[in-house]
VEXDREN-2710 file (C-alpha; in Angstrom, 1 decimal):
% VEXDREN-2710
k/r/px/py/pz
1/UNK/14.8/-47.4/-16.8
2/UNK/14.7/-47.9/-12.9
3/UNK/13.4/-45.4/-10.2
4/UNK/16.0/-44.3/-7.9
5/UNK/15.0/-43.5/-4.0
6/UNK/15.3/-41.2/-1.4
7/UNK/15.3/-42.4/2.5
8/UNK/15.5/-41.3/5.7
9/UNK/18.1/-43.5/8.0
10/UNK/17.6/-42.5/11.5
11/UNK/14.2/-40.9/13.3
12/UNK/13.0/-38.6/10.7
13/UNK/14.3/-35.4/10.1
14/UNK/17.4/-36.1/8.2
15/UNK/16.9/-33.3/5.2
16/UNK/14.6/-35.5/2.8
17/UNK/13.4/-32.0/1.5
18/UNK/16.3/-30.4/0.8
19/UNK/17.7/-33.0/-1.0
20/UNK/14.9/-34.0/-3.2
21/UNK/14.9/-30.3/-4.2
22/UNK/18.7/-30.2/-4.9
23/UNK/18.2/-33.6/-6.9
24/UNK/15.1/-33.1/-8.8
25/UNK/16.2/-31.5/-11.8
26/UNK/18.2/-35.1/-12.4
27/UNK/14.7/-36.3/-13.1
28/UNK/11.7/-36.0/-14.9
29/UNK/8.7/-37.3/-11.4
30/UNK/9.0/-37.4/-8.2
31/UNK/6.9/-39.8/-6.2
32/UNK/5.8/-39.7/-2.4
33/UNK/5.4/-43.5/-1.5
34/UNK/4.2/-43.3/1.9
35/UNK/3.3/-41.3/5.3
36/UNK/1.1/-38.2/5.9
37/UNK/0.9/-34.7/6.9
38/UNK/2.6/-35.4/9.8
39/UNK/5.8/-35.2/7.7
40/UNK/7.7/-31.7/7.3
41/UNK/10.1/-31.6/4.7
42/UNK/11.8/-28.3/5.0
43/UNK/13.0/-26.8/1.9
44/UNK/15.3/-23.5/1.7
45/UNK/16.0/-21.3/-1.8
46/UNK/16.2/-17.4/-2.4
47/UNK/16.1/-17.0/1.2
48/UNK/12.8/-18.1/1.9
49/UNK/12.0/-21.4/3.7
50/UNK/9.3/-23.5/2.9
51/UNK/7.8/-26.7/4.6
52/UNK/6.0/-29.0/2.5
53/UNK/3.7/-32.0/4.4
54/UNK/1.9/-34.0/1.8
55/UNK/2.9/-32.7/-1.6
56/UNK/6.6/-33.8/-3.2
57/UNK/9.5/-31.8/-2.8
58/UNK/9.9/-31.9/-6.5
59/UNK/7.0/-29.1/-6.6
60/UNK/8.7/-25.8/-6.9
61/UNK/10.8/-27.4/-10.4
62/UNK/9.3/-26.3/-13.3
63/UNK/8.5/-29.3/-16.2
64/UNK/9.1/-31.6/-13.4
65/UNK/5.7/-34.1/-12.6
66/UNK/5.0/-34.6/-8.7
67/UNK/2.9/-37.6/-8.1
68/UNK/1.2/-38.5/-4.6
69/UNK/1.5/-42.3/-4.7
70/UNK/-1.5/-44.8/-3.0
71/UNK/0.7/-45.5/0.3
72/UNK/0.8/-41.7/1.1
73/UNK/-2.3/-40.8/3.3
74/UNK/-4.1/-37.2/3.0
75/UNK/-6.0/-34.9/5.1
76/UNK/-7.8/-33.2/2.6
77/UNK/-8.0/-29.7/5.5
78/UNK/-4.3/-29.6/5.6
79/UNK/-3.7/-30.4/1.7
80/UNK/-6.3/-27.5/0.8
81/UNK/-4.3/-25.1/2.8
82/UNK/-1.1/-26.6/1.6
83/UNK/-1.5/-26.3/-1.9
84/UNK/-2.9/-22.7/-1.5
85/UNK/0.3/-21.7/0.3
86/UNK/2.1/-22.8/-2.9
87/UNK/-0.3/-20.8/-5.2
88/UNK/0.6/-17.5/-3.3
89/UNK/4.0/-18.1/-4.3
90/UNK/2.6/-18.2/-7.9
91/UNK/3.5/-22.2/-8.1
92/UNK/0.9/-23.8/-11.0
93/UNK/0.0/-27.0/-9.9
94/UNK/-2.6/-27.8/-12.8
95/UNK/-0.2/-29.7/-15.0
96/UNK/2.5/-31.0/-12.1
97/UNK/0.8/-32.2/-9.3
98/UNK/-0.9/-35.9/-9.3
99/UNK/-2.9/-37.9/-7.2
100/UNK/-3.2/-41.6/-6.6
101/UNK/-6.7/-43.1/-6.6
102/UNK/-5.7/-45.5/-4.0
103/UNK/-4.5/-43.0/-1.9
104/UNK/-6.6/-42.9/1.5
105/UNK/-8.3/-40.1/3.0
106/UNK/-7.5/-38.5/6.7
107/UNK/-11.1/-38.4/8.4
108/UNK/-11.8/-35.7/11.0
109/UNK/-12.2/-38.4/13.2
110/UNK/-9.5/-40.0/12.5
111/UNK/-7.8/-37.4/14.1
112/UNK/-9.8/-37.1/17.1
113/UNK/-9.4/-40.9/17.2
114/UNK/-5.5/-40.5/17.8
115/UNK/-6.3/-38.0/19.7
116/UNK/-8.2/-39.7/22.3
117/UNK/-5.9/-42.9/22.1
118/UNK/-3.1/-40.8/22.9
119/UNK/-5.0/-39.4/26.2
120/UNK/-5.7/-42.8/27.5
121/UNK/-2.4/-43.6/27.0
122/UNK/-1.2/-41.3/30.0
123/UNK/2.5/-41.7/30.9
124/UNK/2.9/-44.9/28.1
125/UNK/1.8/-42.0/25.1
126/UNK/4.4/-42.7/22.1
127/UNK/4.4/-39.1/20.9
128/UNK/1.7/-39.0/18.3
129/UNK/1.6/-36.2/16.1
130/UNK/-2.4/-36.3/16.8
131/UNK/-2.5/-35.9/12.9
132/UNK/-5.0/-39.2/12.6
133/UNK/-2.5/-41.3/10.5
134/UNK/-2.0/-44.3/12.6
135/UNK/-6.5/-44.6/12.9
136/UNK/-6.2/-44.0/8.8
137/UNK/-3.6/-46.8/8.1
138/UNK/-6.1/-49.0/10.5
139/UNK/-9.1/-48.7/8.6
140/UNK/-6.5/-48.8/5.3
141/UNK/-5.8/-52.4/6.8
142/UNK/-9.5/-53.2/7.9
143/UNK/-11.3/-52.5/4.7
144/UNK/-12.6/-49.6/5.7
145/UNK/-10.6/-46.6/4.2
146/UNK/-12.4/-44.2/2.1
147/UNK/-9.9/-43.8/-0.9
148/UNK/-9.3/-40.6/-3.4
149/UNK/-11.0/-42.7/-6.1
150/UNK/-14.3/-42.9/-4.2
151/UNK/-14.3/-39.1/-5.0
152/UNK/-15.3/-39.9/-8.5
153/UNK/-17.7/-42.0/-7.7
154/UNK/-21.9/-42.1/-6.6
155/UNK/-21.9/-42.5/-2.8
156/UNK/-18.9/-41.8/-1.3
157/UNK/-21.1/-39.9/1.2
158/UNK/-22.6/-42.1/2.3
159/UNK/-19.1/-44.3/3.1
160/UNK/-17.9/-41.3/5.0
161/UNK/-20.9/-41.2/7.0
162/UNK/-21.3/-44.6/7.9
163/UNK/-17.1/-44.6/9.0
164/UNK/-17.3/-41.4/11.0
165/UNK/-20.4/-42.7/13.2
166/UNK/-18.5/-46.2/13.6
167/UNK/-15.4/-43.8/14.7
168/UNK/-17.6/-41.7/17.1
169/UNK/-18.8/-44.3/19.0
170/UNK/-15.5/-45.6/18.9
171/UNK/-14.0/-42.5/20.9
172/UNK/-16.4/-42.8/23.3
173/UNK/-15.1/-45.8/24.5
174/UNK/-11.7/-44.4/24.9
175/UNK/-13.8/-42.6/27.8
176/UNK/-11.6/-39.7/27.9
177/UNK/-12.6/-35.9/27.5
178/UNK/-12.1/-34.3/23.8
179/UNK/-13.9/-31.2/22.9
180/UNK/-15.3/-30.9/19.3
181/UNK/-17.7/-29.6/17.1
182/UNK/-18.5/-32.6/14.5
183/UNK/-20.6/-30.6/12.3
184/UNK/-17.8/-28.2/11.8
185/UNK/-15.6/-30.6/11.4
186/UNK/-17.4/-32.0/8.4
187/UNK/-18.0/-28.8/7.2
188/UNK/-14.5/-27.9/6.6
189/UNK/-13.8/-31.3/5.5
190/UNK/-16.8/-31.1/2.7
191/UNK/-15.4/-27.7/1.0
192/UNK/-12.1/-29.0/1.2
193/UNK/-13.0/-32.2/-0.7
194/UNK/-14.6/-29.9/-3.1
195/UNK/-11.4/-28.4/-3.3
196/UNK/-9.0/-31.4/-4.1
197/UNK/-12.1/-32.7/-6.6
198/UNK/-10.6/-30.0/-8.9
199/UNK/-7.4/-32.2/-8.8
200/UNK/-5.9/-34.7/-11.4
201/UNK/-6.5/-38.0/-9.9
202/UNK/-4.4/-40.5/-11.5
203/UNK/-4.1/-44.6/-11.5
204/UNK/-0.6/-44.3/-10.3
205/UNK/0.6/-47.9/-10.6
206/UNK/0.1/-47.7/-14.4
207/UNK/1.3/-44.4/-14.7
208/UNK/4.5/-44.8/-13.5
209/UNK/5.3/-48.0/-14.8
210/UNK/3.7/-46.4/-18.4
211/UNK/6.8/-43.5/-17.4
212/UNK/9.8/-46.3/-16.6
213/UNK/8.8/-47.8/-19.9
214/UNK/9.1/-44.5/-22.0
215/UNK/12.4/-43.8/-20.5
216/UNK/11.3/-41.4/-17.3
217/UNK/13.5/-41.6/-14.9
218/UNK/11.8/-41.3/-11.5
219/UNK/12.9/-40.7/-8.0
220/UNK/10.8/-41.6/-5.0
221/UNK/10.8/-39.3/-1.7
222/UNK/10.2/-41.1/1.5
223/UNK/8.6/-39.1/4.9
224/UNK/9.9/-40.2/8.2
225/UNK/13.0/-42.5/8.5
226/UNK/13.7/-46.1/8.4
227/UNK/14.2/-46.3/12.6
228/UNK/10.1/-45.4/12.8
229/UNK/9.0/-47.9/10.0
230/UNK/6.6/-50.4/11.5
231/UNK/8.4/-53.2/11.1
232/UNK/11.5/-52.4/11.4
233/UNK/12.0/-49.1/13.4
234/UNK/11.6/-49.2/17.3
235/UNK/8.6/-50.0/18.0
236/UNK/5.9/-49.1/19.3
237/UNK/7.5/-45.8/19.1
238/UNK/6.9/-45.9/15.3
239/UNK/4.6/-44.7/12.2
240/UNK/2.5/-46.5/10.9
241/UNK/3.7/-46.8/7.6
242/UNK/6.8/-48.6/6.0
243/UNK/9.1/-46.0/5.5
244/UNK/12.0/-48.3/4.4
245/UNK/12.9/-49.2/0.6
246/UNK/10.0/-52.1/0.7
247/UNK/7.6/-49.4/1.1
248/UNK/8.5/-47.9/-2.2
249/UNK/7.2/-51.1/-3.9
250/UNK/4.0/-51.3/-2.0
251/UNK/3.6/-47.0/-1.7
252/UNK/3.6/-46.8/-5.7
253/UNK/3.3/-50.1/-7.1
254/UNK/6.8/-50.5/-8.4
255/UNK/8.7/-54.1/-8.5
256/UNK/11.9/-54.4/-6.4
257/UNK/14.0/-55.4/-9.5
258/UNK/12.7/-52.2/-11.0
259/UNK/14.4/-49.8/-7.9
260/UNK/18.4/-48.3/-9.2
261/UNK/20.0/-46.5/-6.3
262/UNK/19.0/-46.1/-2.7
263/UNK/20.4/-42.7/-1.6
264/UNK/20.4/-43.0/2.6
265/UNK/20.3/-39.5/4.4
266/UNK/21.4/-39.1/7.8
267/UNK/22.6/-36.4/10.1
268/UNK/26.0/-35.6/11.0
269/UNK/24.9/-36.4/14.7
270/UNK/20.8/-38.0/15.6
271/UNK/17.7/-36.5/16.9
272/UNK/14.5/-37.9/17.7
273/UNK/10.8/-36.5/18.3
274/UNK/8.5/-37.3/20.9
275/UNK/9.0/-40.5/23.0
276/UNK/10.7/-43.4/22.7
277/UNK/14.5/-45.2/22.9
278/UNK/17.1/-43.3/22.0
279/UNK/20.9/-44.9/23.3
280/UNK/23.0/-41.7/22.6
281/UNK/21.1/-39.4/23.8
282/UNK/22.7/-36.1/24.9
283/UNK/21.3/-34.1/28.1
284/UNK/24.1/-31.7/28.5
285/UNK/25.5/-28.5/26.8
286/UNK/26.8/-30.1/24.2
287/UNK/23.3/-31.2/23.3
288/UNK/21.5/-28.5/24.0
289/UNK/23.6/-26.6/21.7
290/UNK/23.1/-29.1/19.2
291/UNK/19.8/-28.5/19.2
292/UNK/20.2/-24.5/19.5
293/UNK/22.5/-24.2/16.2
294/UNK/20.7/-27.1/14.4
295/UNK/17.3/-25.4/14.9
296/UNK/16.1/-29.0/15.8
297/UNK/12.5/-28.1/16.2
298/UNK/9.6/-29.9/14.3
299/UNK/9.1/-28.6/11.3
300/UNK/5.1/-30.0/11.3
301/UNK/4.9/-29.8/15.4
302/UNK/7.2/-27.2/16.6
303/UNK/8.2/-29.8/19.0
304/UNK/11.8/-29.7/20.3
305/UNK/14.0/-32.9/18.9
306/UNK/16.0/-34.7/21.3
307/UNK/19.8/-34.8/20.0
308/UNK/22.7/-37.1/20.5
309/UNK/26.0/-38.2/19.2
310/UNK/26.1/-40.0/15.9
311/UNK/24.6/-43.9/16.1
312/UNK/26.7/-46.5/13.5
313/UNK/24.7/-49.2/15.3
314/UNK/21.0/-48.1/13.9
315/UNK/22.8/-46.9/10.7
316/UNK/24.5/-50.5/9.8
317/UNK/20.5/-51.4/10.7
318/UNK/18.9/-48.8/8.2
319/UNK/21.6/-49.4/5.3
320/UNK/21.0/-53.6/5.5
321/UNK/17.4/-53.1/5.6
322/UNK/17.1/-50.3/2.8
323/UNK/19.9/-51.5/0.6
324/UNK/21.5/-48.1/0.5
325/UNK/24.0/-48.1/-2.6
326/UNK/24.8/-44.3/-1.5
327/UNK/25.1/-42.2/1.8
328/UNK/23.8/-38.5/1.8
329/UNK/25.6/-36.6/5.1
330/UNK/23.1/-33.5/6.4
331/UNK/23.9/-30.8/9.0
332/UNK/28.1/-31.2/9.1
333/UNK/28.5/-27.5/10.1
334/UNK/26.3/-28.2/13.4
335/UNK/29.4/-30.0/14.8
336/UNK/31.6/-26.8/14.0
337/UNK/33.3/-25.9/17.3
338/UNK/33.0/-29.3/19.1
339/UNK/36.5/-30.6/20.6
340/UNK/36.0/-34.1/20.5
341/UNK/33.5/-35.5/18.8
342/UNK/31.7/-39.0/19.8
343/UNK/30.4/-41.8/17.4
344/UNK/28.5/-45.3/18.7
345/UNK/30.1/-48.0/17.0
346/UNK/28.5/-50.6/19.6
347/UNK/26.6/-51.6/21.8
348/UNK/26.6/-53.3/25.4
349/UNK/23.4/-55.4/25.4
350/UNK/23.0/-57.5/28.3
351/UNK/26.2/-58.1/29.1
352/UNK/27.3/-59.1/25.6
353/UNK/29.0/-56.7/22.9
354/UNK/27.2/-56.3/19.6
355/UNK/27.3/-54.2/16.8
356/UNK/23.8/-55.0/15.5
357/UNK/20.2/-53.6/16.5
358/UNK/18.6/-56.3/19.1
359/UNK/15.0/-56.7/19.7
360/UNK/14.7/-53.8/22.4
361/UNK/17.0/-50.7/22.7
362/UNK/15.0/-49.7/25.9
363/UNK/17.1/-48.1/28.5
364/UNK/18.6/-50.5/30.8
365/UNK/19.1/-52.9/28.3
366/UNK/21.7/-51.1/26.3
367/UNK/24.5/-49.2/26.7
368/UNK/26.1/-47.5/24.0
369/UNK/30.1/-47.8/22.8
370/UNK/32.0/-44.8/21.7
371/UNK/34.7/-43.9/19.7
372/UNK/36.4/-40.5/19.4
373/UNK/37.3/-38.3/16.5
374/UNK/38.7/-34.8/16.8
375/UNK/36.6/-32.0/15.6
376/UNK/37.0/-28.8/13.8
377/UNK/36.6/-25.0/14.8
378/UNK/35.9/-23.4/11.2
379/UNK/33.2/-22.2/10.7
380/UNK/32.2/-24.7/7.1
381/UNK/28.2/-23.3/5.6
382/UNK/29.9/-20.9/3.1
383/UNK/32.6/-23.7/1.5
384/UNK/31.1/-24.5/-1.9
385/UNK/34.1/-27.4/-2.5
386/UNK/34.4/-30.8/-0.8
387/UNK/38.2/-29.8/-1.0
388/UNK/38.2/-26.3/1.0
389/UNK/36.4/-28.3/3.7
390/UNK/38.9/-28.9/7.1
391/UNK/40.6/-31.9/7.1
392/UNK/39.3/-33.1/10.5
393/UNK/35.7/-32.8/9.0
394/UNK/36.9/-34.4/6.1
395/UNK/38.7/-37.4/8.7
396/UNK/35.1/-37.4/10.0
397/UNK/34.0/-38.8/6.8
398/UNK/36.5/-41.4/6.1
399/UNK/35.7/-42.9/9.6
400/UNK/32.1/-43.2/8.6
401/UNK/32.5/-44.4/4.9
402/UNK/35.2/-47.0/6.2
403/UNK/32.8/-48.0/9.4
404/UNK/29.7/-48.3/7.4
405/UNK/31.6/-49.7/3.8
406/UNK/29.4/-46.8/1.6
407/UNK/30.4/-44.4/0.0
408/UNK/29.0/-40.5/0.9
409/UNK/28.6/-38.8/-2.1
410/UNK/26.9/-35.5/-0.7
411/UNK/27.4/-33.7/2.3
412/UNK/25.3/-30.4/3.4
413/UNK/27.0/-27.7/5.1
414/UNK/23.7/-25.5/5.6
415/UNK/20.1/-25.4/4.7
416/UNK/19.9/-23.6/1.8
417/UNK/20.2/-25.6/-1.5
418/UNK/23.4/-23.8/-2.3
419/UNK/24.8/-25.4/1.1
420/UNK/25.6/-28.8/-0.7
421/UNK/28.6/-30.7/-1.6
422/UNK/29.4/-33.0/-3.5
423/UNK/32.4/-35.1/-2.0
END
């Protein structure tokens, strides 16, 4: 058996939740490989929506096993308060929620750290979520994490201690003014430990290998999208993890030749959160109402998302890097009502045409090329067949599967779970 994946394409945002949910019952686990609470996966069923942050959007499945894999990073505050949300819904999590030991641990720190690195960043800030992951992954990469598996054992006090006094000194040197109570901080941090210690904590590299090996099939959820991976996304306007297919490897401790299908999600059109490049920008009506009938609003932040016309250029990117083998289409119905509708098929990049992602997609370096497709008027979130569907959305499709050779096997038309088609 091979584990099968899930990945955003563009910015983040592209429906991860939703389809994870809709998928899950093909599978017996599903495994978060990377990022933190800063992710919002939004999921929508029986008229109630749910947002999910840390935990895999396999959870509300019953008989289904949800594993937190050692490249996902947790705040131990915002998990606590996560998984209690899910018990007032009457979710069990005893037998279907597991952790990696490797994981790493969210300090309080840590988030006043990104905190006070964001403040001395003035007008050059990248948009931080403020939720401590980038400071995490840096101690993750300088020996220094404290890790899920240090719960279990004698002394992991004492590590704690000794990192948040290295941090607090640290902050003082950014020499910018944060107010906080440190002793609370701990505090809350403490009883939430407490908390997660009543958790199954699992040596997730052998137990999902142990599962491909008994015939498991397993499908790995990614948080952000493949344009903020910190490699290859547009950096330094990035995460700090590997969201692409590589991190799947390194996230749970699979082998590449062990990963099946690579399902790509993107949006009908793009958005993008806090600062950055972003070549098809829309300031008009057009994406304003984008944003207005797409609810494009953080689901961890609340922030507004910026929204454009649809990007083939960073798309080409995402599917080379990733190896997408299929294409998952969210949010068709948002382009309901739009005349004529625009799709960036290249770019103008110092006076030279290309049709692949350079170095730097800064403004003033790039300008983007369009293409135009007519759009449709009906109204499409309560068509259950990829047949009833107009034929200028279904148009829409063919130009994408013919401009980025894969296939789209799913569109949604809507965020409930019911609102997805196969095509």
């Amino acid at each position: 058996m091979k584990i099968d994946l899930i990945l955003g394409l563009q910015w983040g945002d592209e429906g991860k939740g939703k389809i994870v949910d809709f998928l899950t019952n093909n599978y017996n686990i599903i495994a978060r490989f990377q990022g933190g609470p800063n992710a919002g996966h939004t999921l929508e069923f029986d008229g109630i929506k749910h947002v999910l942050h840390t935990i895999p959007s396999g959870i509300f499945h019953e008989n289904k096993i949800n594993v937190i894999g050692n490249g996902v990073v947790i705040d131990p505050v915002i998990f606590k308060e996560e998984i209690e949300k899910l018990k007032e819904l009457n979710v069990d999590l005893s037998n279907k929620l597991l952790i990696s030991r490797k994981a790493h641990l969210i300090l309080p720190t840590h988030r006043l750290i990104d905190k006070a690195s964001e403040l001395s960043k003035g007008k050059k800030k990248i948009g931080s979520t403020l939720k401590g992951i980038g400071p995490t992954y840096m101690d993750k990469t300088g020996r220094n994490g404290l890790r899920i598996g240090d719960l279990e054992l004698d002394g992991w006090e004492d590590k704690f201690n000794t990192l948040t006094n290295k941090h607090l000194n640290l902050i003082n040197n950014f020499n910018v003014d944060i107010d906080f109570d440190i002793n609370k901080l701990i505090e809350e941090f403490t009883n939430s430990i407490n908390f997660i210690k009543s958790l199954r904590f699992i040596d997730s590299e052998h137990y999902l290998n142990e599962s491909l090996n008994n015939g498991k099939k397993i499908l790995g959820e990614g948080a952000q999208g493949s344009l903020l991976d910190i490699d290859f996304g547009t950096y330094p306007y990035v995460t700090s993890s590997n969201t692409t297919a590589a991190g799947a490897c390194t996230g749970l401790g699979i082998a590449p030749n062990k990963i099946n299908n690579v399902f790509g999600i993107f949006k009908a059109y793009t958005t993008r959160v806090g600062s950055g490049p972003f070549p098809t920008e829309l300031k008009d009506e057009i994406g304003e109402r984008m944003a207005k009938i797409g609810n494009e609003f953080g689901a961890t932040t609340g922030r507004p998302r910026r929204c454009g016309w649809l990007d083939l250029v960073i798309l080409k990117h995402s599917i080379t890097v990733n190896g997408v083998t299929e294409l998952i289409m969210m949010k068709g119905d948002v382009l309901s009502g739009i005349d004529r509708i625009k799709v960036c098929t290249k770019y103008k990049y110092r006076g030279e045409t290309i049709d692949y992602l350079p170095y730097s997609i800064e403004d003033g370096n790039i300008e983007p090329i369009y293409e135009e497709i007519s759009g449709w008027e009906e109204d499409i979130t309560k068509i259950k067949s990829f047949t009833d569907l107009p034929k200028n959305f279904k148009n829409y499709i063919n130009f994408l599967e013919e401009s980025l050779n894969v296939k789209i096997k799913i569109v949604s038309v809507g965020p409930d779970r019911t609102q997805t088609i196969f095509v």
